[in-house]
C-alpha positions as CSV (number, residue, x, y, z in Angstrom):
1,X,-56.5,9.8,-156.7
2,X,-57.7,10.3,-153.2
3,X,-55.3,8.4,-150.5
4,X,-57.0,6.5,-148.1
5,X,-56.8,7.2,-144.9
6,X,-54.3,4.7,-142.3
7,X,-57.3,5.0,-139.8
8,X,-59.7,3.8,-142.9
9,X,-58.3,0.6,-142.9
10,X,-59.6,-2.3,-145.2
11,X,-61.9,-4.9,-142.9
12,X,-62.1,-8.4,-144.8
13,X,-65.6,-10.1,-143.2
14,X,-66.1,-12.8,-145.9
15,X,-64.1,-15.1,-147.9
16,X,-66.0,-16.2,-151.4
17,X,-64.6,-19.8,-152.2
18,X,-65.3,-21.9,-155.1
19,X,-62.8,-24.9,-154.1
20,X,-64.5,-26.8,-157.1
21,X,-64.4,-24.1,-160.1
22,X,-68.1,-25.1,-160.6
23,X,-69.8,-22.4,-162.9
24,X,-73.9,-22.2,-163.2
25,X,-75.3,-22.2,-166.8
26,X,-77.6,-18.8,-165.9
27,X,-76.2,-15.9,-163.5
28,X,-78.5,-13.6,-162.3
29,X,-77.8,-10.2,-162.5
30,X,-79.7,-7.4,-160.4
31,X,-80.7,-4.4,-162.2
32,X,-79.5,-2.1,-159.4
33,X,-75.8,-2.9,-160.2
34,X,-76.8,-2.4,-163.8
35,X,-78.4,0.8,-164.1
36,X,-75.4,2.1,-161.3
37,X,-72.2,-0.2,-163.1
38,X,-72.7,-0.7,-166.5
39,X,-75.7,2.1,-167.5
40,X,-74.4,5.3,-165.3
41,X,-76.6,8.3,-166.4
42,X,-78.1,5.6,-169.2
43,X,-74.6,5.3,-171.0
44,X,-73.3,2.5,-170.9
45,X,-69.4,1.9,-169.8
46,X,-67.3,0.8,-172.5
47,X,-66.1,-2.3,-170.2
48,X,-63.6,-4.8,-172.0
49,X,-64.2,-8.3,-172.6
50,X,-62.0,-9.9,-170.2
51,X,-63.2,-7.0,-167.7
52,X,-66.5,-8.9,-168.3
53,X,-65.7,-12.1,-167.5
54,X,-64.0,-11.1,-164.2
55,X,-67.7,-9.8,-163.2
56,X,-69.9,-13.1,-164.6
57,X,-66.9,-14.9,-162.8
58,X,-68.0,-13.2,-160.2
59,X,-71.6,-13.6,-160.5
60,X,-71.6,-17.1,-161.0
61,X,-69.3,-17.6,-157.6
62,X,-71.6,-15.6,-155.4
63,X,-75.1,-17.1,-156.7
64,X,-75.9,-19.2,-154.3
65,X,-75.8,-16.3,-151.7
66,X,-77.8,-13.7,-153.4
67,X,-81.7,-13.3,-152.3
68,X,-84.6,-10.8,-153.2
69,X,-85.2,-9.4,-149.5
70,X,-88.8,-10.0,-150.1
71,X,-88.0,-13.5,-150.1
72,X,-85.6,-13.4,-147.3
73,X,-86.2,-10.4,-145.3
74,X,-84.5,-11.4,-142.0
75,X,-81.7,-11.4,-144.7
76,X,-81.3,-8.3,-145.6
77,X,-80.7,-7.0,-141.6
78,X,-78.7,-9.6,-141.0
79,X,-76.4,-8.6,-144.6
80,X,-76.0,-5.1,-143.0
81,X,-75.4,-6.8,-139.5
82,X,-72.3,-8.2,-141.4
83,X,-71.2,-6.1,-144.0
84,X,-72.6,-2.8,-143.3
85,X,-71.4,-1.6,-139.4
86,X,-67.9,-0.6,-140.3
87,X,-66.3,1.6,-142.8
88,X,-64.2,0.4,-145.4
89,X,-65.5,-3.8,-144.8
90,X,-64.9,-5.9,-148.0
91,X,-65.5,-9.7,-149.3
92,X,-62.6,-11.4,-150.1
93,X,-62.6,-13.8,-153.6
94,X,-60.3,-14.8,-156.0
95,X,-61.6,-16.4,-159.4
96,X,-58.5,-18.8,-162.1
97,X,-56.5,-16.9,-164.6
98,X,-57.7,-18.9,-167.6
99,X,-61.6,-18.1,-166.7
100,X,-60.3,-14.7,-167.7
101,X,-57.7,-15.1,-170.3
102,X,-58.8,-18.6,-172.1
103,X,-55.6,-17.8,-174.1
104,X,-53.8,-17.8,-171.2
105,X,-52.6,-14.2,-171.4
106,X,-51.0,-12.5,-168.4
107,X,-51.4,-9.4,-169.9
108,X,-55.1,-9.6,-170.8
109,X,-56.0,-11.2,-167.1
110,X,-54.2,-7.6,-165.3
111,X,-56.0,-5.4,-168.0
112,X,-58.9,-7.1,-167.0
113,X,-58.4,-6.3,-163.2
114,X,-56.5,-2.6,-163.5
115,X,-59.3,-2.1,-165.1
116,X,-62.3,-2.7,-162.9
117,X,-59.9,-1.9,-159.9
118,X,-59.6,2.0,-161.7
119,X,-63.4,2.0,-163.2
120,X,-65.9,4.1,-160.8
121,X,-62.8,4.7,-158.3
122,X,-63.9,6.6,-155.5
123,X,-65.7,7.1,-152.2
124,X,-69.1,5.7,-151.7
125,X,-71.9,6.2,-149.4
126,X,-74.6,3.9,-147.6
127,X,-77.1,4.0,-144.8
128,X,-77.3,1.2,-142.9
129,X,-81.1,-0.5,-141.4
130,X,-79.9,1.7,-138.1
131,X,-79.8,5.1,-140.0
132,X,-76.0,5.0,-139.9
133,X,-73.9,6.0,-142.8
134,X,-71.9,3.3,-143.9
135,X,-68.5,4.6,-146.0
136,X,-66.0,2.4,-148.7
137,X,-63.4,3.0,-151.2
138,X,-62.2,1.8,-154.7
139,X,-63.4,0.4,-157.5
140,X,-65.3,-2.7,-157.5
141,X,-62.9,-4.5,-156.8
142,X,-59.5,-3.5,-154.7
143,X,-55.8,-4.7,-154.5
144,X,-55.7,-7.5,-156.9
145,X,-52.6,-9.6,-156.3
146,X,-51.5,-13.6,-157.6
147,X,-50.8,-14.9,-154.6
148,X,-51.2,-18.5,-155.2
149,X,-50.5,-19.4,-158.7
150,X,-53.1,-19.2,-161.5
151,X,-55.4,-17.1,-159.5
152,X,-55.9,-13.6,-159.0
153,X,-56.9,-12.7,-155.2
154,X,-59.1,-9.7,-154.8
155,X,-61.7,-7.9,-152.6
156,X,-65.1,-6.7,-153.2
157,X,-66.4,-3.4,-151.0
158,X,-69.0,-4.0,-149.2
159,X,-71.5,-1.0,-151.6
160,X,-70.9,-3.0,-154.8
161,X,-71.7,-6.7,-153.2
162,X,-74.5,-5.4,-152.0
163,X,-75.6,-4.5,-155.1
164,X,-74.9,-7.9,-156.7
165,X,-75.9,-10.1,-153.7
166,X,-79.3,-8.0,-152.7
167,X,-81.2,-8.1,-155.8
168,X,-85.0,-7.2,-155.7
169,X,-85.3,-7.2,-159.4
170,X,-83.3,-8.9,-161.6
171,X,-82.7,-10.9,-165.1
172,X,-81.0,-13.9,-166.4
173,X,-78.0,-13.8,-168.6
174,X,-76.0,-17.0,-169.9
175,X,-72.7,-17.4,-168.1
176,X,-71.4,-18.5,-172.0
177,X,-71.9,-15.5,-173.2
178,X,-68.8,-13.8,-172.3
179,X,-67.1,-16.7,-174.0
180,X,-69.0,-17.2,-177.1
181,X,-69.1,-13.6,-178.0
182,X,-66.3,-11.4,-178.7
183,X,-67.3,-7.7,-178.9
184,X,-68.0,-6.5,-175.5
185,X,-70.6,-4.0,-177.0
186,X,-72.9,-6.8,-177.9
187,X,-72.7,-8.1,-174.4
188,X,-73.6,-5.3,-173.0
189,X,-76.4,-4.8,-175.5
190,X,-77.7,-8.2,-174.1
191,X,-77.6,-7.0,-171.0
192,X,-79.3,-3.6,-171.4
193,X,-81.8,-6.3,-173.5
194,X,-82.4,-8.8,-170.8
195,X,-84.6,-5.7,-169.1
196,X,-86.7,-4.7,-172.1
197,X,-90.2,-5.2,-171.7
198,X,-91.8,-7.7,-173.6
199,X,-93.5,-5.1,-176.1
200,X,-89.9,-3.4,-176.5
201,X,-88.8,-0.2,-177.0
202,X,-88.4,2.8,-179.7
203,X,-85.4,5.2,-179.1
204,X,-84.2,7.8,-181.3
205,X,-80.6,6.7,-183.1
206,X,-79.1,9.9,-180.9
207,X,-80.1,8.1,-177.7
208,X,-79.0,5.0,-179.0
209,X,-76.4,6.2,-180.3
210,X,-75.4,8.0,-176.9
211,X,-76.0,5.0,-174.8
212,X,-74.0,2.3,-176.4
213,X,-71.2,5.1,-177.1
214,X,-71.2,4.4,-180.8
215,X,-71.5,7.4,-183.6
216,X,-73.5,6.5,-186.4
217,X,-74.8,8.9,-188.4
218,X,-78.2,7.0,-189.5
219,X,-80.6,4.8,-188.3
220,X,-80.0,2.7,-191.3
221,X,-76.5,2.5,-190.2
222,X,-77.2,1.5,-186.7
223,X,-79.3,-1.2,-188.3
224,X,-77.0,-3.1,-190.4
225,X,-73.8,-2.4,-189.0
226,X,-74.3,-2.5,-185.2
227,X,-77.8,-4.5,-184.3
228,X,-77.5,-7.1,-187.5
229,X,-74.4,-8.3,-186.3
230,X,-75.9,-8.2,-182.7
231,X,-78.7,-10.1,-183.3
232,X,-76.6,-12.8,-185.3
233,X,-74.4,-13.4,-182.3
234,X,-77.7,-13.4,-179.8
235,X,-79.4,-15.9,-182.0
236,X,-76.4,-18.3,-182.1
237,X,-75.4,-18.0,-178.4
238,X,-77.9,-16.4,-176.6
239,X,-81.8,-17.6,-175.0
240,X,-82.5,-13.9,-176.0
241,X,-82.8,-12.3,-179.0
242,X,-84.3,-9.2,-180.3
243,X,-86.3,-8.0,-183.4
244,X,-85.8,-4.5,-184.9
245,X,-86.7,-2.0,-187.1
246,X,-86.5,1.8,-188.0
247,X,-88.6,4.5,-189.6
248,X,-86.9,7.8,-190.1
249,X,-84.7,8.2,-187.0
250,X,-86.7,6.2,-184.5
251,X,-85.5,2.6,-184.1
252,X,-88.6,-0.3,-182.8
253,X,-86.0,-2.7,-180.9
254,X,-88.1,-5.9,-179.4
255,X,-87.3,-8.6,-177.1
256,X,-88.2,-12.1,-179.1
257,X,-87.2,-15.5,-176.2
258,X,-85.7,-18.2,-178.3
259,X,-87.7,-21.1,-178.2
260,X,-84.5,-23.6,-179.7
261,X,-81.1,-23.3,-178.8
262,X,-78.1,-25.0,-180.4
263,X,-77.5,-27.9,-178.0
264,X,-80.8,-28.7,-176.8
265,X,-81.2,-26.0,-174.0
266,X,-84.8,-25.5,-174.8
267,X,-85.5,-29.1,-174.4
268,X,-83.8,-29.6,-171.4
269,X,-85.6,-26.6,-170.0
270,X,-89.0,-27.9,-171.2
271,X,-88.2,-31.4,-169.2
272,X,-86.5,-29.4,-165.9
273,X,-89.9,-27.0,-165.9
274,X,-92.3,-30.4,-166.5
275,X,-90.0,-32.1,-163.5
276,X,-90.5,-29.1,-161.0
277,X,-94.4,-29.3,-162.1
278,X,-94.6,-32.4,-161.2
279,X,-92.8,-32.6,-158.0
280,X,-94.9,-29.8,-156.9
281,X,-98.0,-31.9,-157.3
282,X,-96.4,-34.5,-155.6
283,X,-95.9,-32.8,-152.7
284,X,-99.5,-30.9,-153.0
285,X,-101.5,-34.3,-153.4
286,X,-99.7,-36.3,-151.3
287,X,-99.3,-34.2,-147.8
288,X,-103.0,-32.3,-149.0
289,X,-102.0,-29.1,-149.7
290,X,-104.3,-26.4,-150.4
291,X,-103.5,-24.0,-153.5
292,X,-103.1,-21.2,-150.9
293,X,-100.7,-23.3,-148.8
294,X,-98.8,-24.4,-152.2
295,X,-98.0,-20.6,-153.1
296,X,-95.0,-19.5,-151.2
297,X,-93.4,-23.1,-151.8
298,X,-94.3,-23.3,-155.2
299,X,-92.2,-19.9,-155.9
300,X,-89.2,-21.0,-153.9
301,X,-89.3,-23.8,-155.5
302,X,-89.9,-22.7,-159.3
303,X,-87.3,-19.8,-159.0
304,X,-84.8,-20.0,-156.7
305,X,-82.8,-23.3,-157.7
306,X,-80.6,-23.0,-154.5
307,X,-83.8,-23.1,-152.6
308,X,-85.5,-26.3,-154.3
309,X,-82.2,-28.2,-153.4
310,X,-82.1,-27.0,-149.8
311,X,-86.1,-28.7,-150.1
312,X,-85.2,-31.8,-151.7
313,X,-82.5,-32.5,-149.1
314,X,-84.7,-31.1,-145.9
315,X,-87.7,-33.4,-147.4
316,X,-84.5,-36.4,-148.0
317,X,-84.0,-36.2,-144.1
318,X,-87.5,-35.4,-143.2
319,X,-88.6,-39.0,-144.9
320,X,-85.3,-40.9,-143.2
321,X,-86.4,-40.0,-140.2
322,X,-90.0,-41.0,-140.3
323,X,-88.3,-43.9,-141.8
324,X,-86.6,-44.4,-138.5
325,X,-89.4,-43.8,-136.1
326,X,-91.4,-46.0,-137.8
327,X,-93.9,-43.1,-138.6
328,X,-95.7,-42.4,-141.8
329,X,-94.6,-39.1,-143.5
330,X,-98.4,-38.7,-144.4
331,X,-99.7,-38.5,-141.0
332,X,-98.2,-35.0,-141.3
333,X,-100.7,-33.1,-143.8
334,X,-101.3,-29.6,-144.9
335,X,-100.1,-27.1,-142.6
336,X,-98.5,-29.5,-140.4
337,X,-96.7,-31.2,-143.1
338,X,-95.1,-27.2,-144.0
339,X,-94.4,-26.8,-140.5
340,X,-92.2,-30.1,-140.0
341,X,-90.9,-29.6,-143.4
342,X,-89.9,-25.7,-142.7
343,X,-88.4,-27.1,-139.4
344,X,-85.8,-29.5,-141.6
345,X,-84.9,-27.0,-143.7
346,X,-83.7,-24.7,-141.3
347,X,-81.9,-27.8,-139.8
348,X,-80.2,-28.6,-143.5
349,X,-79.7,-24.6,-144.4
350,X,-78.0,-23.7,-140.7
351,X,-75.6,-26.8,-142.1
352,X,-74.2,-24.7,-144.9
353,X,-71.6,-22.0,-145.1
354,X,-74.1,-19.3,-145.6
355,X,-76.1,-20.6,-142.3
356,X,-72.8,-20.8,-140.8
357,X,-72.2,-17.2,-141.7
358,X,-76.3,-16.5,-141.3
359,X,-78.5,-18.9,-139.5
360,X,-81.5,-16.8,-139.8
361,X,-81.1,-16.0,-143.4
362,X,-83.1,-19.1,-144.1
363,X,-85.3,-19.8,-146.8
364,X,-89.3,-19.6,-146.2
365,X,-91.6,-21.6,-147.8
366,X,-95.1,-20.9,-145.5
């Protein structure tokens, strides 16, 4: 293993808290630190269960930073401004033992994090918005340690949180999954799923075979004994399933979104999508809003659930005021309304740790 350097020393420019242990139902997942983490070379990495969890853990504690740069543009530059001017500058984090280890197994949680502290070891290169190259070392994450008890402490370099906060394309994944299902293969296979095109896919059971490191010797075998049991587990657990079939050695594996889950998920996504509709008529009826005025708010709003709360709470404070000056909120209408309403939401967002950290990372919604 290549010793780093004294002068290389480790820079720490962010520390990840999650004071409340609050988890989100959904993680999104970008598909850069797929095809680079999980699918290297389109094989995927036989990464362990717990080793898993550690990175939805992750994930879920880091979601209410991460941005498509076409959204956020300003935050992009102003990532690299933070992380991205030094060698060796990491994120600091540290997630509760028994998010690993439900069991509560010491062993199983320092498996879990020798694991993905040894996993892709090495040196890695970036080039920074100013053309400069931009060096880090380890794994994806470096020098776990338990330094307050029933946590594990560790840091995240600066080329992999990039990769997992800066995500231009990216799928949902249920943050149960790595809890309801046991065989890490079938995770992953829900993962390499999640970016199927709707119409699916037909491989031959050798490249199958190669990318999900198994070693069947037919595509009937594949079938019953590797995607049967897959697709039982998806369809009991997962908002994604899959249909499948083979003919000769060529296996037809499609992508089929559940429309019931077991605990009424569908439902209550039916009644937050027909909430979010209406809300968004609200606000386009009431403050006159034309269609083209609606669209950048409308998206914000519809996809980026960190976004629509920053909204609700700008618009909260936007109507207590007007409250206050005796004004009505509807003297303010189309692009005037956007314009006050933009102005409170930088006010509410620059009030947050992120616009502590960034204050022109900030949501736009015109």
């Amino acid at each position: 293993m290549m010793a780093i350097p004294e002068k290389e020393v480790r820079l720490v420019r962010k520390n990840f808290e999650n004071s409340t242990d609050k988890v989100h139902d959904r993680i999104r997942i970008g598909n850069r630190f797929v095809d680079d983490f999980i699918f290297d070379d389109n094989q995927a990495a036989d990464i362990p269960i717990n080793a898993l969890r550690v990175i939805f853990n992750i994930i879920s504690q880091i979601s209410n930073e991460q941005f498509r740069p076409e959204d956020r543009p300003k935050q992009l530059s102003l990532f690299d401004d933070e992380f991205e001017t030094d060698n060796n500058i990491f994120a600091a984090m540290k997630i509760r033992n028994s998010k690993i280890s439900p069991s509560g197994s010491s062993k199983q949680v320092i498996e879990a994090y020798e694991f993905l502290a040894q996993f892709k070891m090495g040196w890695y290169r970036s080039v920074n918005t100013k053309g400069k190259e931009i060096r880090t070392f380890g794994g994806l994450i470096s020098t776990p340690s338990y330094d307050q008890r029933g946590y594990t402490s560790f840091l995240i370099s600066s080329y992999w949180l990039k990769k997992l906060l800066v995500i231009p394309e990216y799928n949902y994944l249920l943050y149960n999954l790595v809890y309801n299902i046991r065989n890490n293969k079938h995770i992953i296979f829900a993962i390499w799923l999640s970016k199927l095109p709707e119409t699916g896919t037909a491989l031959k059971l050798e490249t199958l075979n190669n990318k999900f490191g198994l070693h069947y010797k037919s595509a009937n075998d594949f079938c019953f004994k590797f995607l049967k049991p897959a697709k039982a587990s998806l369809d009991q657990f997962n908002t994604l399933s899959f249909r499948y079939h083979y003919r000769g050695d060529t296996i037809d594996i499609q992508p089929v979104l559940l429309s019931e889950r077991s605990g009424n998920n569908a439902l209550q996504q039916k009644k937050n999508n027909t909430l979010v509709t209406r809300r968004l008529r609200y606000f386009k009826n009431r403050y006159r809003l034309t269609e083209r005025q609606m669209n950048q708010l409308a998206y914000q709003y519809i996809h980026i659930i960190q976004t629509r709360e920053l909204i609700e709470k700008a618009f909260k404070r936007f109507i207590r005021d007007n409250r206050l000056q005796k004004i009505r909120s509807t003297e303010y209408t189309g692009i005037h309304f956007l314009n006050k309403l933009q102005e409170y939401l930088i006010l509410i967002y620059r009030e947050t740790k992120m616009g502590e950290l960034l204050p022109n990372g900030y949501p736009v919604i015109m």
